[in-house]
C-alpha positions in Angstrom: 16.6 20.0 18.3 18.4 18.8 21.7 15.3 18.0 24.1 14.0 14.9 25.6 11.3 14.9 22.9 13.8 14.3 20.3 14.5 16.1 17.4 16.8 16.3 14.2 16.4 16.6 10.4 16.0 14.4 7.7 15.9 15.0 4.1 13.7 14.5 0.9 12.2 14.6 -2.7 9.2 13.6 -4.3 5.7 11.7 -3.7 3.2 9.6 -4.9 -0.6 10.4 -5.9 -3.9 9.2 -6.6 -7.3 10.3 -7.2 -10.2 8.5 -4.1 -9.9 10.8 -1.5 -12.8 12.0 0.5 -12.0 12.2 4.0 -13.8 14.3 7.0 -13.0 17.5 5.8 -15.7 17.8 3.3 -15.0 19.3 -0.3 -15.1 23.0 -1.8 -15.6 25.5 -4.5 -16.7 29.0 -3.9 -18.2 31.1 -6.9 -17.4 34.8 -5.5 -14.3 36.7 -4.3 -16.2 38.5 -1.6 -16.5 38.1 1.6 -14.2 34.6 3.2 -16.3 33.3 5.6 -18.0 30.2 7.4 -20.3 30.4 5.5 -18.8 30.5 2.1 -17.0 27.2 2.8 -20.4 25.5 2.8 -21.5 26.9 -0.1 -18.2 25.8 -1.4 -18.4 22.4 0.1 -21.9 22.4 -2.4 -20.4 22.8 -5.1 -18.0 20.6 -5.2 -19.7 17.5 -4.2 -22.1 18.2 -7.5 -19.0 18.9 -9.4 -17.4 15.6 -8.0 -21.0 13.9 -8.2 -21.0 14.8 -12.0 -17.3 13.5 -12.9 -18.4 10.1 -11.1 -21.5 10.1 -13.3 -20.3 10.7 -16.8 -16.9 11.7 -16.3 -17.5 15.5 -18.2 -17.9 18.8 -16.4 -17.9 21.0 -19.9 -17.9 24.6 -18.4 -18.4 24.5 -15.0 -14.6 24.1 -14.6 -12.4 27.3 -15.7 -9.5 28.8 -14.1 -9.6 31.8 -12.1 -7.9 35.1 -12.0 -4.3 34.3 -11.5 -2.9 36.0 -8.1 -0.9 38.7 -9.6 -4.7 40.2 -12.0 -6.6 41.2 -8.2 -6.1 43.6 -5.5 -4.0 42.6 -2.2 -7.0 42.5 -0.4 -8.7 40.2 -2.5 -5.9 37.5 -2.9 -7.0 35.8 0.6 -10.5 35.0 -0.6 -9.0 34.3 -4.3 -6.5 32.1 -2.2 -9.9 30.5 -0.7 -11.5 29.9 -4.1 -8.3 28.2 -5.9 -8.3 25.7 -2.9 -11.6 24.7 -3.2 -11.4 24.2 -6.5 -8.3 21.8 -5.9 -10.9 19.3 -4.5 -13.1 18.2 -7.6 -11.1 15.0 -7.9 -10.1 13.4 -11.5 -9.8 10.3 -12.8 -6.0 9.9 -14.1 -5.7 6.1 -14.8 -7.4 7.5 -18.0 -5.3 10.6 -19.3 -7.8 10.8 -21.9 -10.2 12.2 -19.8 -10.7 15.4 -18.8 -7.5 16.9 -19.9 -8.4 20.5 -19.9 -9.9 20.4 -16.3 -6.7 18.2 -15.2 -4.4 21.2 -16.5 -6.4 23.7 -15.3 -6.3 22.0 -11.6 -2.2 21.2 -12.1 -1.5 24.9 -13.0 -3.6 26.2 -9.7 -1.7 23.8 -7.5 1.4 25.3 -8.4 0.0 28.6 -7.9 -0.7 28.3 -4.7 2.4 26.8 -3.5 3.7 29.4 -4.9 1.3 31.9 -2.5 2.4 29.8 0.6 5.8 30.0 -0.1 5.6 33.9 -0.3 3.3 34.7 1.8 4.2 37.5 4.4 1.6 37.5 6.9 0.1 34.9 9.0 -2.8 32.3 7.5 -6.0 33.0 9.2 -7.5 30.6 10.6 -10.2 29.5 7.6 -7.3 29.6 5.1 -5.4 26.6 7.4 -9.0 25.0 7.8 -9.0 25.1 3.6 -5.6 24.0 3.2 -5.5 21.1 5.1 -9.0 20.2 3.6 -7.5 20.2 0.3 -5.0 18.4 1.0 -6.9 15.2 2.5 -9.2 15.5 -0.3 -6.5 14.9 -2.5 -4.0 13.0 -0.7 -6.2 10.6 1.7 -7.5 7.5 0.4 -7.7 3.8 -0.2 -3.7 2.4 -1.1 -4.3 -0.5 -3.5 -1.4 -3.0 -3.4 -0.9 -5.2 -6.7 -0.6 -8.7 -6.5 3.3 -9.7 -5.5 3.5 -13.6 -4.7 6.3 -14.7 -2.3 7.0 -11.1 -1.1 8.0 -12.3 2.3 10.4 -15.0 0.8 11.5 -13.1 -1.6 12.8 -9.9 0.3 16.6 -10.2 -0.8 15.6 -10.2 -4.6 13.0 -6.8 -3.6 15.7 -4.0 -5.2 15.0 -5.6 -8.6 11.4 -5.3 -8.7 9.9 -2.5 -10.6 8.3 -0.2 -7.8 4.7 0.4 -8.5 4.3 3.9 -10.0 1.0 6.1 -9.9 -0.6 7.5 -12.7 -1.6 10.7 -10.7 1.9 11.6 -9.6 2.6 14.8 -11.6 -0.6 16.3 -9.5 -0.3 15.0 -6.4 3.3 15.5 -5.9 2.3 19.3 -6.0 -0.3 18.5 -3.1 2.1 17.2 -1.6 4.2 20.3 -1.9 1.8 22.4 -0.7 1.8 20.8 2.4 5.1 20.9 3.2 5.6 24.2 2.4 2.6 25.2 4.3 4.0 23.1 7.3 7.5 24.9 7.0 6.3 28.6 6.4 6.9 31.0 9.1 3.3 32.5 8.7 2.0 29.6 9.9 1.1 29.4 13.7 1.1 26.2 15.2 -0.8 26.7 18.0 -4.0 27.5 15.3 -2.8 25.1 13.1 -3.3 22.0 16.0 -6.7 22.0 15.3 -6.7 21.0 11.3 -2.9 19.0 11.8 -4.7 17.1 13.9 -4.1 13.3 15.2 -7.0 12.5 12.6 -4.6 13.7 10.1 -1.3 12.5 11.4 -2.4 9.1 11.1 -4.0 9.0 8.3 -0.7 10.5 6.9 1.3 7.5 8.4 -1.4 5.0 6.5 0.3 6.4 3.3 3.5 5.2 4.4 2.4 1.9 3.3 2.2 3.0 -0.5 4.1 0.8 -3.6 5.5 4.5 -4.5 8.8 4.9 -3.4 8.0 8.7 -4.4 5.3 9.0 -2.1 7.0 7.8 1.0 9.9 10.3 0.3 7.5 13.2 0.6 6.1 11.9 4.0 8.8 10.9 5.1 9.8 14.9 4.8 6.6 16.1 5.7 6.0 13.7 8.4 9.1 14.8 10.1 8.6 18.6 9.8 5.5 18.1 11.4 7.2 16.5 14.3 9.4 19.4 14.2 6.9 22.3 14.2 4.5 20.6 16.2 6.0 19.6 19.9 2.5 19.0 21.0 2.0 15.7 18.5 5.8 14.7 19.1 4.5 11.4 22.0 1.5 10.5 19.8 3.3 10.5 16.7 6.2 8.2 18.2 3.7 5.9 19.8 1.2 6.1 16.5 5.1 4.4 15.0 5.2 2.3 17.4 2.1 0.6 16.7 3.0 0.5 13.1 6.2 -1.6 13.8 4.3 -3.8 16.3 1.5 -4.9 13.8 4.5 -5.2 11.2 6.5 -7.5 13.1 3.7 -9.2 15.3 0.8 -9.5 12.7 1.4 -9.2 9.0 5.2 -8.7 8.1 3.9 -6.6 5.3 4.3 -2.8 4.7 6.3 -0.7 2.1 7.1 2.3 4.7 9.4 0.8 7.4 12.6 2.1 6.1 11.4 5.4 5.8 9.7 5.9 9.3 12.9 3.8 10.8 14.6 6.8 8.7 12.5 9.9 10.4 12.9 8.1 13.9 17.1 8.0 13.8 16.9 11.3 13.2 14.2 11.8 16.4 16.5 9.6 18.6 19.6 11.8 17.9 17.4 14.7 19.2 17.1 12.6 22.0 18.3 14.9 25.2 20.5 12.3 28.3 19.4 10.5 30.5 17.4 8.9 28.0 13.3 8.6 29.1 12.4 5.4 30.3 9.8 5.6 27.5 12.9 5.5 25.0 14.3 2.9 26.4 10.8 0.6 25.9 11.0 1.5 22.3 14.4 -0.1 22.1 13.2 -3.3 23.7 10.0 -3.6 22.5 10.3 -2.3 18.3 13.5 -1.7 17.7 15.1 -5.0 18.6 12.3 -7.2 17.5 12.7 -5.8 14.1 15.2 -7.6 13.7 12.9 -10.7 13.2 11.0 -10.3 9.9 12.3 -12.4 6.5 12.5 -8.6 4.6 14.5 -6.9 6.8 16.8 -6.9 4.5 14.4 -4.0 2.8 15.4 -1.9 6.0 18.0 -3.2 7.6 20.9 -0.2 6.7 18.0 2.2 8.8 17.4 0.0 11.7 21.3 -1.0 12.0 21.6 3.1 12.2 18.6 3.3 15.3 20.6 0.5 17.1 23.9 2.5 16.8 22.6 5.9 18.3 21.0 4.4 21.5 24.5 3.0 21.9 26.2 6.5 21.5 23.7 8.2 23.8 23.9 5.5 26.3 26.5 2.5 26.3 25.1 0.6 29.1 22.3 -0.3 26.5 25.1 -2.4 25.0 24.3 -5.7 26.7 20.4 -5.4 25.9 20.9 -4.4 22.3 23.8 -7.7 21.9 21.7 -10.1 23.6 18.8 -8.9 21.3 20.3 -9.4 18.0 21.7 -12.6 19.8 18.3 -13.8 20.4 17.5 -12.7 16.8 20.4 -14.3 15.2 19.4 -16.2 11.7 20.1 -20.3 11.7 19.5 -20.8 8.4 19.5 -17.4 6.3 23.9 -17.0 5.5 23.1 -13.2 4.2 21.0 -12.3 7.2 23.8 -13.5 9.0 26.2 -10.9 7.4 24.0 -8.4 8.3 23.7 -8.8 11.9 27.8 -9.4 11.9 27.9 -5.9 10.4 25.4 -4.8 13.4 27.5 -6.5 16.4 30.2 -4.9 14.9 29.1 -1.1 15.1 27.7 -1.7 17.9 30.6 -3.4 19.6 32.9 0.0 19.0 30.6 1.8 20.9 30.6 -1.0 23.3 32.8 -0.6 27.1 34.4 -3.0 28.5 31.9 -3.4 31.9 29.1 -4.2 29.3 31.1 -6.4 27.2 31.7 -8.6 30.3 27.9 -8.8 30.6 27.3 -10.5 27.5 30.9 -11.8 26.5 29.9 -15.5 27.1 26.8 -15.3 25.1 28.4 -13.2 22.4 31.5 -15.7 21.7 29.6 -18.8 21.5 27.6 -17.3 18.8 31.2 -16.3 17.1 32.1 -19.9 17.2 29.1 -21.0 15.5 29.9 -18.5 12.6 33.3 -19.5 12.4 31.4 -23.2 11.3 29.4 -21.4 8.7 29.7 -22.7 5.2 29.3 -19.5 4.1 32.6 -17.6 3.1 31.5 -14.3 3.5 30.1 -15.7 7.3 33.4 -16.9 8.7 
C-alpha cells in the first residue's frame, strides 16, 4: 500500500493462549437453531455465564456441554444461526493449567474452533452484522485477559544473555492458537465489510490486542503481530490511532519501565508501515522518528530488538536522506560509554545508514560523527576498533 498512511506486509505463524478472559462483550450460548437475533444473543449471553459460573465452582459441567451438528448435517439456511450457536459455545472458558480437567468439554470446544475457521474461510457471502458482533465477542472472551509475567531477576542487565532463556510457554496454546486463527481469517476474508465491522474492531479492541503484545509467548506475539497488521491494512480508519496507540507503547517502554516482551515485533509491523509511507513524508512521521524511534536506542535490552529498529532507521533514510543528520546525531547522542557490544551495534547502524547518507548531510554532522570514530579507534575492544 503506497499512501501517506503507510502500508506494506509482514508475515507470520503461531500464537499464544490462556484461559481469564471476560472482557466487555459479554459471553454466549444459544440452545436453538431458529431464529438469529438480538435477542437470542442474550439468552445466549445467560447461558454461558452459568456455564462459566459452574466451571469456576466445581470445575464439572457433565452434560450441559455437547457438540452440535457439524456444518455439513443442516440446511444452508440454517448454518448462519448454527454458525451463531458454535460461537457462543466457544466462550465457556476452561481451565488448562490442569489437562486433567475437563477433557471431554476441552475437545469438544477445540474441534468447533476449527470448524468455524473453517466456515470463515469458506464463506461466500458477506457476515451480517450479529455474526461479526459474535465473532469478535468470542474472540475477546477467549483471547483478552490478565498476562502474568514469571519472576526473571536481572532482566534489564541481563538482555545480551535473553536468546538463551527458555521462553515462557502457555498451557492453553493448542486452543487458543485456533482463536487466534479465527480472527485472522475473519479479518482477511473478502465477506467481511469493514465499514460494519468498525464497530466490533473497535479502538477498545485494538488496544487491548496491543496489551498482548507484552506476552512471555513468542507464539502469541507472532499471531498479532500478523493480525495486528492486517487490521491496519483492512481498516484505514484505525491506521492514526493505531500508530499513535504504538507510540505510547514505546514511550512508556523507554521513558518508564524498560520492560515489555513485544517491541521487536511491533518495531517489525511498523517497518513495514513506514515503507507504505507515500513522499514527502507527514510531519507526523517525522515526530515519530525523533521522538520513539531514535530514543530507542537508549534501553540496556535493545539488544532484544535492535536488528528491527536498525531496519526503521534505514527506511526513513531511503524515503528521505536529509533525515541523515537527525538520525546520526541521534545515535550519536545515544552512543554506549561503557557497553563494547552495544557499541558494535550502533557501528553496524551508522554504517547503513551512512550508504544512504549524501554528501550535503554528511557535512552537517561530519565533525560530530568523526570524533566519535576516534574514540572507537581507542576501544579495547577488538571487534570495536
Amino acid at each position: 500500500m503506497e499512501n501517506n498512511e503507510g502500508g506494506g506486509g509482514t508475515s507470520t505463524s503461531s500464537s499464544t493462549a490462556s484461559n481469564s478472559a471476560r472482557s466487555s462483550y459479554g459471553n454466549s450460548t444459544a440452545s436453538s437453531i431458529s431464529g438469529v437475533d438480538s435477542n437470542s444473543s442474550i439468552g445466549g449471553d445467560m447461558l454461558v455465564q452459568a456455564m462459566n459460573s459452574k466451571l469456576n465452582l466445581n470445575g464439572s459441567l457433565s452434560a450441559s456441554y455437547e457438540a452440535l451438528p457439524s456444518f455439513r448435517d443442516v440446511p444452508n439456511s440454517e448454518k448462519p444461526n448454527l454458525f451463531i450457536r458454535k460461537l457462543q459455545m466457544c466462550c465457556v472458558l476452561f481451565d488448562y493449567t490442569d489437562p486433567s480437567k475437563n477433557i471431554k468439554e476441552k475437545e469438544i470446544k477445540r474441534q468447533t474452533l476449527v470448524e468455524l475457521v473453517d466456515f470463515v474461510s469458506s464463506a461466500n457471502g458477506k457476515f451480517t452484522d450479529v455474526m461479526m458482533q459474535e465473532i469478535v465477542k468470542t474472540v475477546s472472551i477467549n483471547l483478552f485477559r490478565t498476562l502474568t509475567t514469571p519472576p526473571r531477576e536481572n532482566k534489564i542487565l541481563e538482555a545480551f544473555d535473553m536468546d538463551e532463556e527458555e521462553p515462557s510457554m502457555d498451557p492453553a496454546w493448542p486452543y487458543l492458537q485456533i482463536v487466534y486463527e479465527l480472527l485472522l481469517r475473519f479479518v482477511t476474508s473478502p465477506e467481511t465489510d469493514a465499514k460494519l465491522a468498525k464497530r466490533y474492531v473497535d479502538h477498545s479492541f485494538v488496544l487491548r490486542l496491543l496489551d498482548l503484545f507484552d506476552s512471555e509467548d513468542p507464539r502469541e506475539r507472532d499471531y498479532l503481530k500478523t493480525v495486528l497488521h492486517r487490521i491496519y491494512g483492512k481498516f484505514m480508519v484505525h491506521r492514526p490511532f493505531i500508530r499513535k496507540a504504538i507510540n505510547n507503547i514505546f514511550y512508556r517502554f523507554i521513558f518508564e519501565t524498560e520492560k515489555h516482551n513485544g517491541i521487536a515485533e511491533l518495531l517489525e509491523i511498523l517497518g513495514s508501515i513506514i515503507n507504505g509511507f507515500a513522499l514527502p513524508l507527514k510531519e507526523e512521521h517525522k515526530l515519530f522518528l525523533v521522538r520513539a524511534l531514535i530514543p530507542l536506542h537508549k534501553p540496556k535490552c535493545i539488544p532484544m530488538y535492535h536488528q528491527q529498529l536498525s531496519y526503521c532507521i534505514t527506511q526513513f533514510v531511503e524515503k528521505d536522506c536529509k533525515l541523515a543528520d537527525t538520525i546520526i546525531r541521534g545515535l550519536l547522542k545515544y552512543w554506549p560509554i561503557t557497553n563494547s557490544s552495544k557499541e558494535v551495534m550502533f557501528l553496524g547502524e551508522l554504517e547503513e545508514v551512512l550508504e544512504a547518507t549524501q554528501p550535503a548531510e554528511f557535512q552537517k554532522c561530519m565533525v560530530l560523527l568523526f570524533r566519535q570514530i576516534r574514540r572507537c579507534l581507542s576501544s579495547s575492544h577488538f571487534q570495536v576498533w
